[in-house]
VOGU-3710 file (C-alpha; in Angstrom, 3 decimals, decimal comma):
1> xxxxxxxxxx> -12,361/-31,806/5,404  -8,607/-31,924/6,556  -8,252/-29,948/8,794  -9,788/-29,961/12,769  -8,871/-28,522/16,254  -8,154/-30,791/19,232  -9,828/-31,125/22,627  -13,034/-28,581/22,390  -15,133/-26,412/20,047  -13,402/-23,239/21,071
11> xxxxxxxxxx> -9,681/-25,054/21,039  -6,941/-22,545/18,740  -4,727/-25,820/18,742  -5,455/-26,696/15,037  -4,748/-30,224/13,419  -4,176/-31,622/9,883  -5,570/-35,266/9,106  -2,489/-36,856/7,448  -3,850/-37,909/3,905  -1,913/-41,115/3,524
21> xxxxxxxxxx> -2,764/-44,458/5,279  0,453/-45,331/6,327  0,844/-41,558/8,045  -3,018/-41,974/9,898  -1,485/-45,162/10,978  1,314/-43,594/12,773  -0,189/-40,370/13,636  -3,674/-42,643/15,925  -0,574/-44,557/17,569  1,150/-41,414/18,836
31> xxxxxxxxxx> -1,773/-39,812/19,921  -4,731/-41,775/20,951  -6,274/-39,835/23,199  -7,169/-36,734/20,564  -10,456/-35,869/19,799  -11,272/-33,130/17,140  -13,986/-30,696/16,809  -15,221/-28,406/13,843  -13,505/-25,567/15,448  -15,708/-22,324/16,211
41> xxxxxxxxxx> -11,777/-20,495/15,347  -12,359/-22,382/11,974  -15,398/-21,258/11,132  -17,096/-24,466/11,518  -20,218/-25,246/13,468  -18,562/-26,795/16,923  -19,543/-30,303/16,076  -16,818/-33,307/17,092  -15,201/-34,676/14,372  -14,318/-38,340/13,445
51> xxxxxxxxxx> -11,099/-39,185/11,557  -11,870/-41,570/8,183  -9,285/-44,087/6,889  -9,428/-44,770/3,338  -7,004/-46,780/0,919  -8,740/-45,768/-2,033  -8,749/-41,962/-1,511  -7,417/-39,534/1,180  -7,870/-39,873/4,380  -10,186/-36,770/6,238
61> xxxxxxxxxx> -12,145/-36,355/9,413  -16,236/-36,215/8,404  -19,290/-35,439/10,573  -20,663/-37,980/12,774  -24,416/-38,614/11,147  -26,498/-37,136/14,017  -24,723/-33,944/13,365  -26,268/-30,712/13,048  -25,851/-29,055/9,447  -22,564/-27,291/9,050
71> xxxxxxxxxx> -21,856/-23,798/7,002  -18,043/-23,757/7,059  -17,131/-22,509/4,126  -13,295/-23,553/3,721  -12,231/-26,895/5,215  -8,634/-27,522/2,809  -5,300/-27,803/3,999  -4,869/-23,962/4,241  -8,368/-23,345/6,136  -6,634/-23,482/9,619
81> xxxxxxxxxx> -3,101/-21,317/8,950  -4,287/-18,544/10,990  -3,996/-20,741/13,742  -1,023/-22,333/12,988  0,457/-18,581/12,786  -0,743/-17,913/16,228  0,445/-20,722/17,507  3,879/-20,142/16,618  4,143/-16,517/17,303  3,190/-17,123/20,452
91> xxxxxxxxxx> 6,106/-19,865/20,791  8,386/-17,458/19,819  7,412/-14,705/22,269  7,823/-17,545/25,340  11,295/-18,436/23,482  12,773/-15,233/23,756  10,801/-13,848/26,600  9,164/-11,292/24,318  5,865/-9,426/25,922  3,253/-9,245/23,305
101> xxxxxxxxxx> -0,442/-10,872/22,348  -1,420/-12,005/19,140  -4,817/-11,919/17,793  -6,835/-13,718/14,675  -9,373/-11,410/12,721  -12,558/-11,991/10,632  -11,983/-9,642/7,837  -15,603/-10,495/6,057  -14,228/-14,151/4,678  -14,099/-16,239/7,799
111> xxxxxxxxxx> -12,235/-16,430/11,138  -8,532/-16,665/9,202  -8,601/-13,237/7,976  -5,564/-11,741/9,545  -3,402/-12,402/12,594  -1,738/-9,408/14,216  1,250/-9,497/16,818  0,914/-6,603/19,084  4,185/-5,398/20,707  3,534/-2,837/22,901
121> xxxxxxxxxx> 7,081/-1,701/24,262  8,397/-1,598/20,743  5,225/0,115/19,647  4,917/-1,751/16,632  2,685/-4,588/15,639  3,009/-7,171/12,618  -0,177/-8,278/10,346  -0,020/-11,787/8,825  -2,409/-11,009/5,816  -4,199/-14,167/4,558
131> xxxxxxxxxx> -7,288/-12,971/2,928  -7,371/-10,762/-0,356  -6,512/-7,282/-0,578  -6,109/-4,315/-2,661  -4,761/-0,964/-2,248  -7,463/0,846/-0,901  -8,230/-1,894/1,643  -4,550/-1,770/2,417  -4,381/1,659/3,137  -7,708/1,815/5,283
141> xxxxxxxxxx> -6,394/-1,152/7,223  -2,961/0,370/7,473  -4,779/3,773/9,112  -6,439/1,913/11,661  -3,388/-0,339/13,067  -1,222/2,885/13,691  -3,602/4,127/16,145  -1,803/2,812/19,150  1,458/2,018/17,575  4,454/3,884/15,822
151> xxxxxxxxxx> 5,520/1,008/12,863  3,474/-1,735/11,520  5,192/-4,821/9,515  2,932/-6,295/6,962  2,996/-9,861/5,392  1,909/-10,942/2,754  1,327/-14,539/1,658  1,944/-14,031/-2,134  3,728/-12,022/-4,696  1,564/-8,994/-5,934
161> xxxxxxxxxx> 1,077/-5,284/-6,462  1,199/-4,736/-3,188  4,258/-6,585/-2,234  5,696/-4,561/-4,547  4,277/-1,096/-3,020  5,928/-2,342/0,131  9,433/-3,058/-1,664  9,558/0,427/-3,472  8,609/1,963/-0,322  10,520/0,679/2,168
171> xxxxxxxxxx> 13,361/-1,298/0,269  12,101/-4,379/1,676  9,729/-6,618/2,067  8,275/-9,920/4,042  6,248/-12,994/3,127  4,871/-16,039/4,573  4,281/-19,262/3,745  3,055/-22,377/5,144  3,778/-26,383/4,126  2,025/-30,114/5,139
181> xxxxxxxxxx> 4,207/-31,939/7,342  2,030/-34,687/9,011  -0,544/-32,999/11,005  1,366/-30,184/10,924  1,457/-26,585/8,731  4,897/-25,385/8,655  5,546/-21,940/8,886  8,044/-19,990/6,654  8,802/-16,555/6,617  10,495/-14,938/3,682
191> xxxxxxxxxx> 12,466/-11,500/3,295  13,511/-9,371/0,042  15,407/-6,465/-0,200  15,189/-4,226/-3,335  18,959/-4,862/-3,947  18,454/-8,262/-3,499  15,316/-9,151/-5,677  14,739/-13,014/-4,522  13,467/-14,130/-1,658  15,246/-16,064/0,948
201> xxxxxxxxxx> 12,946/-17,891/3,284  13,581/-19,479/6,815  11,754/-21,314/9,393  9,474/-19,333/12,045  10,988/-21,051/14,728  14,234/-19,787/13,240  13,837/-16,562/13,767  13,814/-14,489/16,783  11,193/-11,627/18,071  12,522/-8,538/19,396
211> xxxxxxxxxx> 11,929/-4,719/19,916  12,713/-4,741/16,327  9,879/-6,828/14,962  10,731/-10,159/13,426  14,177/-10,991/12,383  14,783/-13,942/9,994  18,094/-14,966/10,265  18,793/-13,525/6,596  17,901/-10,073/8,093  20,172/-10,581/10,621
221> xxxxxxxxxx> 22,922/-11,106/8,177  22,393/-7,658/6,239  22,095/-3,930/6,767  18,123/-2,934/6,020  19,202/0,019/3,683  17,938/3,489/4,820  15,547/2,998/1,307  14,009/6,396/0,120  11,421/6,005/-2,888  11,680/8,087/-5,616
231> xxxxxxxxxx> 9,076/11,058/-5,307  6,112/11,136/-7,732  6,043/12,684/-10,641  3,402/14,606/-12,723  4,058/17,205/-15,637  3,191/20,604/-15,311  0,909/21,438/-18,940  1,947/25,008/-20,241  5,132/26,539/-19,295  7,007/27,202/-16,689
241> xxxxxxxxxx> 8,624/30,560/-15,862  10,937/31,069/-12,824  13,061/33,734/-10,765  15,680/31,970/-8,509  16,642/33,273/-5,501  19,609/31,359/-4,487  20,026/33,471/-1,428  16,635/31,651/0,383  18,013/28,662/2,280  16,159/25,030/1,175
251> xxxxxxxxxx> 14,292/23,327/4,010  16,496/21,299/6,133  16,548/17,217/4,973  14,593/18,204/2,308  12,733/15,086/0,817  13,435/15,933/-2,454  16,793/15,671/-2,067  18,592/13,450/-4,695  22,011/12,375/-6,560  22,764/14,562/-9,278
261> xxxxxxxxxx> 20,326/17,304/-8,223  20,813/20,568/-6,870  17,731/22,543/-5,004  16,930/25,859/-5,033  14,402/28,377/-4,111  12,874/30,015/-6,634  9,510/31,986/-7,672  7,834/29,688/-9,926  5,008/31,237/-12,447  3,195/28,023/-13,987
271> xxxxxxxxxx> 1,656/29,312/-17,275  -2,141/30,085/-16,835  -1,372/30,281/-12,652  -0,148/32,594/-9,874  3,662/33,036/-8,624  4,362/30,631/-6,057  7,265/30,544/-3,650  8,999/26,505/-4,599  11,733/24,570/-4,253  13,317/23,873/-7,633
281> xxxxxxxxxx> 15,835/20,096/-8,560  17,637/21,532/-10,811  20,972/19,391/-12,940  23,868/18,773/-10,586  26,446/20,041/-13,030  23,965/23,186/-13,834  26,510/26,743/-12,417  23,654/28,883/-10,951  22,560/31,512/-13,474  22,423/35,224/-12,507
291> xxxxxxxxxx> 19,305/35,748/-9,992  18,014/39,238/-11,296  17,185/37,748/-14,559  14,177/35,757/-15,485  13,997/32,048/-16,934  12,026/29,804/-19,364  12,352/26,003/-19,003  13,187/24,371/-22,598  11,794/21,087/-21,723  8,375/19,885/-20,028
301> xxxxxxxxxx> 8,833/20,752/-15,949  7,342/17,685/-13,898  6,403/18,693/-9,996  7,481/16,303/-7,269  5,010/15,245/-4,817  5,901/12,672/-1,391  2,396/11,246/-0,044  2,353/13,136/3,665  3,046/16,504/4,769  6,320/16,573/2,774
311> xxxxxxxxxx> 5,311/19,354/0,614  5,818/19,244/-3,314  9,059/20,628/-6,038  9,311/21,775/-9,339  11,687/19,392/-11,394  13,338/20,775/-15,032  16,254/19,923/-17,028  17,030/23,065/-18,845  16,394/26,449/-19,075  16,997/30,125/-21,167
321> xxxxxxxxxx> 16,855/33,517/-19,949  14,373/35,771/-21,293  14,760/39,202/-22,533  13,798/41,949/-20,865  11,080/42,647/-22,514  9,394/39,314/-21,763  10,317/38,958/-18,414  8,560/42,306/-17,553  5,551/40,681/-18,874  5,941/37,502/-16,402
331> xxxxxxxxxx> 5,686/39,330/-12,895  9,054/38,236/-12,076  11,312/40,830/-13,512  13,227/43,098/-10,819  13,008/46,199/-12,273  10,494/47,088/-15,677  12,365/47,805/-18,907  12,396/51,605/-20,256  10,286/51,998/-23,145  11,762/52,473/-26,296
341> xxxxxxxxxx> 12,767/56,089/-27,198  10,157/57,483/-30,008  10,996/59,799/-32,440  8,179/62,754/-33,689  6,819/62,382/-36,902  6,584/64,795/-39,048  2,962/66,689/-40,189  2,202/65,810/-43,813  3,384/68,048/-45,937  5,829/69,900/-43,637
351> xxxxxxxxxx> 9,242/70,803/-45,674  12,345/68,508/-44,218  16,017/69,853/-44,596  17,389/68,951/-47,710  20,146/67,593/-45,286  19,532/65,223/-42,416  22,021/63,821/-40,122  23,583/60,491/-40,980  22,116/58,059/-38,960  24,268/55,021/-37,539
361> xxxxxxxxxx> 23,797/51,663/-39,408  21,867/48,922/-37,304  23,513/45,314/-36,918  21,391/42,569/-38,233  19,930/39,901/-36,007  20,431/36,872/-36,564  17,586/34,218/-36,626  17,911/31,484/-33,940  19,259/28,769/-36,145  21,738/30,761/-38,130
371> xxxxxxxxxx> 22,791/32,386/-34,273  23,407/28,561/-33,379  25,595/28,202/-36,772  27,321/31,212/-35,392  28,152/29,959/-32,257  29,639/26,964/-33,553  31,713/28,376/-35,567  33,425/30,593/-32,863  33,588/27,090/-31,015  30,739/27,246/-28,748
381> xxxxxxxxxx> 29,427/23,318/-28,382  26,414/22,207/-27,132  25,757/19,419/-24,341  24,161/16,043/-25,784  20,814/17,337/-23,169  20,503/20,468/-24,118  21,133/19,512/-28,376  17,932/17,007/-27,649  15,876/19,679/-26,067  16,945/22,132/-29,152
391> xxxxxxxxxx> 16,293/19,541/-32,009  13,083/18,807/-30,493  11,565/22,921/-30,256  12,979/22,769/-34,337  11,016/19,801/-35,108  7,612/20,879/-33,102  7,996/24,437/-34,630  7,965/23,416/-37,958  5,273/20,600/-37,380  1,739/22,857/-37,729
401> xxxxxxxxxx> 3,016/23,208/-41,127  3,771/19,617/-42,278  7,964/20,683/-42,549  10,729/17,878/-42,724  14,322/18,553/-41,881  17,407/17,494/-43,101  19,948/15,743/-40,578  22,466/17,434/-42,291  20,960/20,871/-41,646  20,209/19,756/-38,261
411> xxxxxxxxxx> 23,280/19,133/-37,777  24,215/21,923/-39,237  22,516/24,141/-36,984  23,422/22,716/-34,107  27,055/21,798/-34,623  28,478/19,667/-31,833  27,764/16,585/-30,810  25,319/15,839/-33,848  28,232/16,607/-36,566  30,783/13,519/-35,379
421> xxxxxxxxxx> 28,161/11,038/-34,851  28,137/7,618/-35,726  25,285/5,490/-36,502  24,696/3,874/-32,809  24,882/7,357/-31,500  22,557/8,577/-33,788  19,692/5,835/-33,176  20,382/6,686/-29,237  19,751/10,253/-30,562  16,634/10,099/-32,089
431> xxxxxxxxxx> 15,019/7,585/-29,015  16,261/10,106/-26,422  14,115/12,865/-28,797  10,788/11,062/-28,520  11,022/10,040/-24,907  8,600/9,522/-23,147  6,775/8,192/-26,256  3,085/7,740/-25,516  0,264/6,549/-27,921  -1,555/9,982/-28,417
441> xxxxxxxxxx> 1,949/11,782/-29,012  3,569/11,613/-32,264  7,407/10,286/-33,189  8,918/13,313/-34,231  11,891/11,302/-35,810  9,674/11,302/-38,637  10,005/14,834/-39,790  13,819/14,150/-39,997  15,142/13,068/-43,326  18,093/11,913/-45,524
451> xxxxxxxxxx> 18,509/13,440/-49,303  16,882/10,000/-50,139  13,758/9,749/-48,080  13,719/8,579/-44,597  16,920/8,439/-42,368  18,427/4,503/-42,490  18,555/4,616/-39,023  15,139/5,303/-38,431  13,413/1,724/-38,128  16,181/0,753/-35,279
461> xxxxxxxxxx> 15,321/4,244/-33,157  11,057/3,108/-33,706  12,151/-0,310/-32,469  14,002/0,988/-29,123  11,146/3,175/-28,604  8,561/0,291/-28,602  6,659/1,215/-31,538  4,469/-2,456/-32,911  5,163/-3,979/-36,188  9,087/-2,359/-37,051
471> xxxxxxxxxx> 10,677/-5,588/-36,620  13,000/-6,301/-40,016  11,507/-3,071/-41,986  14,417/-0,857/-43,570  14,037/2,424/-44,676  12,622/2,148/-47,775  9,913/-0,360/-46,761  6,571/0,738/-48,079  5,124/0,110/-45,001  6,926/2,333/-43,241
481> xxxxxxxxxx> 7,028/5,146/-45,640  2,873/4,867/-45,266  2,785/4,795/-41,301  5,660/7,763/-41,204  3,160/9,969/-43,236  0,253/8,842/-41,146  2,778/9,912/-38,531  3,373/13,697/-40,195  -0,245/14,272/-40,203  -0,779/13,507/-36,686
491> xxxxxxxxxx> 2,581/15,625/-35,792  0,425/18,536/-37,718  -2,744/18,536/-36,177  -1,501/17,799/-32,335  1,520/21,138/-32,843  -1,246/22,959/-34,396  -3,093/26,401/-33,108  -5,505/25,082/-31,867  -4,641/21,530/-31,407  -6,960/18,916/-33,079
501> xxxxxxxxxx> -7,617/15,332/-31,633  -5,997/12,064/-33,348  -6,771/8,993/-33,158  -4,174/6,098/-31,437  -0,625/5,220/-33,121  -1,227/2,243/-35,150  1,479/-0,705/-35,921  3,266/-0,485/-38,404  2,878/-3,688/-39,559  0,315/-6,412/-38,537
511> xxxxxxxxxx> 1,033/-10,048/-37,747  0,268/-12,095/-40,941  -1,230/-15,339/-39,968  0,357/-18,304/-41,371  -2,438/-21,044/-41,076  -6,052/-20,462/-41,611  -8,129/-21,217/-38,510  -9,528/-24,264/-40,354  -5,867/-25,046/-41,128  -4,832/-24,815/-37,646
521> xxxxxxxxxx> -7,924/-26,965/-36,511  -6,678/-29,392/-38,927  -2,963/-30,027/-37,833  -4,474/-30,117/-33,776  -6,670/-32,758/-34,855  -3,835/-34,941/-36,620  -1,437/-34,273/-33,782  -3,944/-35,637/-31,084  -4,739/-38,171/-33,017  -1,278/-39,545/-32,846
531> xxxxxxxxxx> -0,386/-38,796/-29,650  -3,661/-40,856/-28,564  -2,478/-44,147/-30,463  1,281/-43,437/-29,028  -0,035/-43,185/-25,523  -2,054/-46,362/-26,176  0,422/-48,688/-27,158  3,394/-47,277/-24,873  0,792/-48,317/-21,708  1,133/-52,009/-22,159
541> xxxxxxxxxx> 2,538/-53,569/-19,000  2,507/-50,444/-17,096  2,810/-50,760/-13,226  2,758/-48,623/-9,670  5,381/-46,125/-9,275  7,498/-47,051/-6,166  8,506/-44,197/-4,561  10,026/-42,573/-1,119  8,547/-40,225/1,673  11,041/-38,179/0,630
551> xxxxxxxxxx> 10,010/-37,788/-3,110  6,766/-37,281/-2,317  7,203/-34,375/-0,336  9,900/-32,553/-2,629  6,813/-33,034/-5,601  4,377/-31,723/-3,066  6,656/-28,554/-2,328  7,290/-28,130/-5,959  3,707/-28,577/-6,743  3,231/-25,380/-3,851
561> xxxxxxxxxx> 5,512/-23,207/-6,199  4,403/-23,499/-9,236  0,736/-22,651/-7,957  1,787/-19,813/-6,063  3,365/-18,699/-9,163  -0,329/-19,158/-11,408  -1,858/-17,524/-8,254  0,491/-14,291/-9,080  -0,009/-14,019/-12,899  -3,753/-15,000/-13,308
571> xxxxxxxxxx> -5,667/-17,406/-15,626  -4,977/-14,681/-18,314  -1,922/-15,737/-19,436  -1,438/-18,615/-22,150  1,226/-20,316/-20,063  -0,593/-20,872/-17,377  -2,595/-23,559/-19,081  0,200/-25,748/-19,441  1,443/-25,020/-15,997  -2,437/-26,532/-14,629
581> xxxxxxxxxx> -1,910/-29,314/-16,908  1,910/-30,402/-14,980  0,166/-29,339/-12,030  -2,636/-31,577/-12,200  -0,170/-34,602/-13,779  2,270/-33,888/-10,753  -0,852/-34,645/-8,393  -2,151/-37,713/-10,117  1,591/-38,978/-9,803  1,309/-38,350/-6,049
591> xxxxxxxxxx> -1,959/-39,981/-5,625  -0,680/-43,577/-7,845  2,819/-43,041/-6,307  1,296/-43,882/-2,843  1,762/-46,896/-0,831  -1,359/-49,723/-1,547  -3,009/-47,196/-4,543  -4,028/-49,175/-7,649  -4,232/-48,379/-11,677  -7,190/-47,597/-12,957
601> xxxxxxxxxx> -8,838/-50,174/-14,647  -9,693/-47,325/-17,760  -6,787/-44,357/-16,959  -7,433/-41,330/-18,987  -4,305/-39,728/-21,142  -2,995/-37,818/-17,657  -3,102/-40,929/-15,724  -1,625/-42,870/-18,582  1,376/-39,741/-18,858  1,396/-39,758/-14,698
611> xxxxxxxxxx> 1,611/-44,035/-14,567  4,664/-43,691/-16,742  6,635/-40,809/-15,046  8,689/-41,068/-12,257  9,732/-38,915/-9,648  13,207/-37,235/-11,187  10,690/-36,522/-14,022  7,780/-35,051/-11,885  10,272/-33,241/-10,217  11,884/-31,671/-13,279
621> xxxxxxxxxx> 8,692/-30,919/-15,289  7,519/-28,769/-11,954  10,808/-27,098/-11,995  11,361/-26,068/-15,992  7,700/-24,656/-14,927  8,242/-22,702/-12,301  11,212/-21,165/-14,706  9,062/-20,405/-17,233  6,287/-18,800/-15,187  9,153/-16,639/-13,635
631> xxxxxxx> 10,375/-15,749/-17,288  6,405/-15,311/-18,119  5,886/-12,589/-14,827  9,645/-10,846/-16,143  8,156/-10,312/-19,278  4,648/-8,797/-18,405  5,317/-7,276/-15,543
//
């Protein structure tokens, strides 16, 4: 085991057994007089502890033979940072005469848990969370330390989900982290803003405690922004009618509250639901419509929700006034429509004057599209929003019954801004149409088309929208006239009376494999083959790696990275493979780079690959790593 406590069983002053000779060496002249136990704080069984010098391994502190059995369950470098955490919070308080206790916790794992930092004047307290947890456990845990306090600070050791709960919540976050020096963990503490998306780590005994909390000295340096997270959203199914009444004031410091938005109060009648007094977020640039009227939203509403007591809102983009007609039918409408006047009919067979009165011609309606042809032409325009939530009713309307539209006509219809297009602006267009695009809705660019088939621009618009398999396809691909029908029929049956169920959007296209798995078995085979005899012949004469103090602990601290970067993504991604494989290289480097360590009389191919390396190498393989897991967590995250 490395790691101990000095002086008694129930000693918190923790100790790590230097691992190199040469360090034991130095560390038993400078202090002689230690003695270490199997810490009770540790989880061990309160046994003493001898320290063991080897020159063929590392060096660790063992059991002495007469003692009893012991259960401890983690004895690596890392099994005693809880204490080395207490330790130096506790420095820090006597620093800068801070009042305050801190406190280890057994969280179900073992004594390192959690330490807490209670600060009762400030009434906040700070966990240091070591052991795993999700977002349930989080949130229990987070219930229970606000009892007695008004903020608590959480730290995490490692990126995660819940790192990045904090960020979007707050608009910051801290970390912790803790590296070897001698018999020493060193504590750093790390802080990101979400402006700022890396983190910039400084020593614990850099920073300062206050009525604040803790304050690395990058904090110090910057304004915490007043950070407010976007509200949740969830769409409303049905639709949404609405009566505003502009007249109601809005809550004061209203949560919903946002650039670009305007709130209201309104009446809100949710189809299939009640009337309900809501605040509405409305477009910034939307003038206030007359209030005795009543109004439809064009587009799916979404309702805002904050976690808390902050209540909830009714989000929309666009809306139209209803007649009167259907507005009586809604609740909403201030005053009920007269009914029509009715005429008497006349009994069969009863004589009419031979002459009637002329009766006034009626004026033709026009049908919605032609009305929008009209309006154009008298120089009405539409805005780019409200054209997408128009082209989209015209597409779903005619879906149920398998219809395809010109983008002339479209365009047609709807004049301005679809008329002076170009092709860019067009492919923007069509993604803005079909977003959000989820797997059990269909791509309602499809029912658009050109005199010749399918618009050109189509294949660019599926690839912004993230649909598989579109890479390189034109138009006229076969492949994508076959999945754009698959697409119409799904278009009918989800717009139809009742709707019917589909199955999931397919690709596309599929991969095609280029080698047979035989094949690829086959080249593998050859290429280890070779790089077996190369490694072979380029080990003649091969010797130690000199090396520094120095350069050892740089490739340890890289080595520290680049795990804590696996940790984050997981064994399930490919690159990770290759990143154990440096890792483990970078290691045996460390262990041959060592002063008095000798070359294996039989070294396998990583000790042959680690005998030849030297540290600039080490150093930059661990690097282009870490780069590449960062690139790897950009892209799959």
């Amino acid at each position: 085991m490395q790691t101990a406590v000095i002086g008694h069983k129930n000693s918190d002053h923790p100790v790590i057994l230097p691992m190199d000779v040469w360090e034991l060496d130095r560390w038993r002249k400078a202090h002689p007089n230690y003695t270490y136990w199997c810490g009770l704080q540790l989880g061990g069984c309160g046994s003493e502890l001898s320290d063991r010098r080897y020159t063929t391994k590392v060096c660790h502190f063992a059991h002495h033979p007469t003692a009893p059995a012991c259960h401890r369950k983690h004895n690596g470098e890392s099994s005693a940072d809880h204490l080395f955490i207490k330790r130096g919070l506790r420095n820090l308080l006597i620093k800068h005469e801070q009042r305050g206790s801190v406190k280890t916790h057994d969280l179900g794992s073992g004594p390192g848990g959690a330490v807490d930092l209670h600060l009762p004047a400030a009434g906040r307290k700070l966990r240091f969370q070591l052991s795993r947890l999700d977002y349930r456990g989080w949130r229990a845990a987070n219930l229970t330390l606000v009892d007695d306090v008004d903020e608590v600070d959480w730290l995490f050791s490692t990126d995660g989900p819940l790192t990045e709960e904090l960020l979007a919540r707050n608009g910051y976050s801290l970390r912790f982290r803790l590296e070897t020096v001698g018999g020493e963990r060193r504590v750093y503490i790390g802080a990101q803003t979400y402006d700022e998306p890396s983190v910039r780590w400084d020593f614990l005994e850099d920073c300062r405690i206050t009525q604040a909390g803790l304050l690395t000295p990058f904090i110090e340096t910057i304004p915490i922004p007043a950070w407010r997270p976007e509200p949740f959203a969830f769409p409303i199914d049905g639709g949404v009618v609405f009566a505003l009444d502009p007249e109601a004031p809005v809550p004061n410091d209203s949560p919903f509250a946002a650039e670009g938005r305007r709130l209201v109060m309104a009446d809100v009648k949710p189809f299939g639901s009640s009337i309900v007094r809501a605040v509405m977020s409305l477009p910034g640039d939307t003038e206030l419509p007359p209030a005795q009227y009543v109004y439809r939203a064009t587009d799916r509403a979404r309702l805002l929700v904050r976690e808390g007591a902050d209540g909830w809102a009714v989000h929309l983009d666009g809306f139209v006034r209803l007649d009167a007609h259907e507005a009586a039918h809604t609740g909403l409408a201030r005053t009920l429509p007269e009914a029509p006047e009715t005429k008497p009919v006349p009994a069969p067979r009863t004589k009419q004057p031979d002459h009637q009165p002329p009766i006034a011609p009626v004026k033709a309606q026009l049908p919605a599209a032609a009305d929008q042809r009209h309006q154009a032409k008298k120089g009405v325009t539409l805005t780019r929003d409200r054209a997408i939530v128009r082209a989209r009713e015209l597409l779903r309307g005619g879906a149920p019954r398998g219809r395809t539209l010109l983008w002339s006509a479209l365009a047609s219809y709807l004049g301005e801004p679809l008329v002076s297009m170009s092709e860019r602006d067009r492919i923007d267009f069509l993604v803005e149409v079909d977003s959000p695009l989820w797997d059990t809705k269909p791509v309602l660019s499809v029912l658009l088309r050109e005199d010749v088939g399918l618009l050109s621009c189509l294949p660019a618009a599926l690839e912004k929208l993230g649909v598989r398999g579109t890479g390189g396809l034109s138009a006229d691909s076969p492949a994508l006239r076959a999945w754009a029908a698959r697409e119409r029929e799904r278009a009918i049956a989800i717009y139809a009376k009742p709707p019917r169920a589909v199955a999931r959007r397919l690709p596309v296209t599929n991969p095609a494999r280029t080698l047979t798995k035989k094949q690829q078995k086959e080249v593998d085979a050859s290429i280890r083959r070779i790089q077996q005899h190369k490694a072979k012949h380029d080990l003649t004469g091969a010797k130690t790696q000199a090396s520094t103090a120095e350069e050892r602990r740089k490739v340890r601290e890289a080595i520290d990275r680049v795990e804590r970067k696996m940790s984050v993504l997981g064994n399930g991604i490919p690159t990770s493979k290759l990143a154990l494989r440096t890792v483990r290289r970078a290691r045996l480097w460390l262990k041959f780079a060592a002063p008095g360590s000798a070359i294996p009389s039989n070294p396998s191919k990583l000790e042959q690959q680690a005998l030849r390396a030297s540290a600039a190498g080490i150093l930059a393989e661990l690097s282009g790593t870490a780069l590449e897991l960062a690139a790897v967590k950009a892209k799959f995250w």
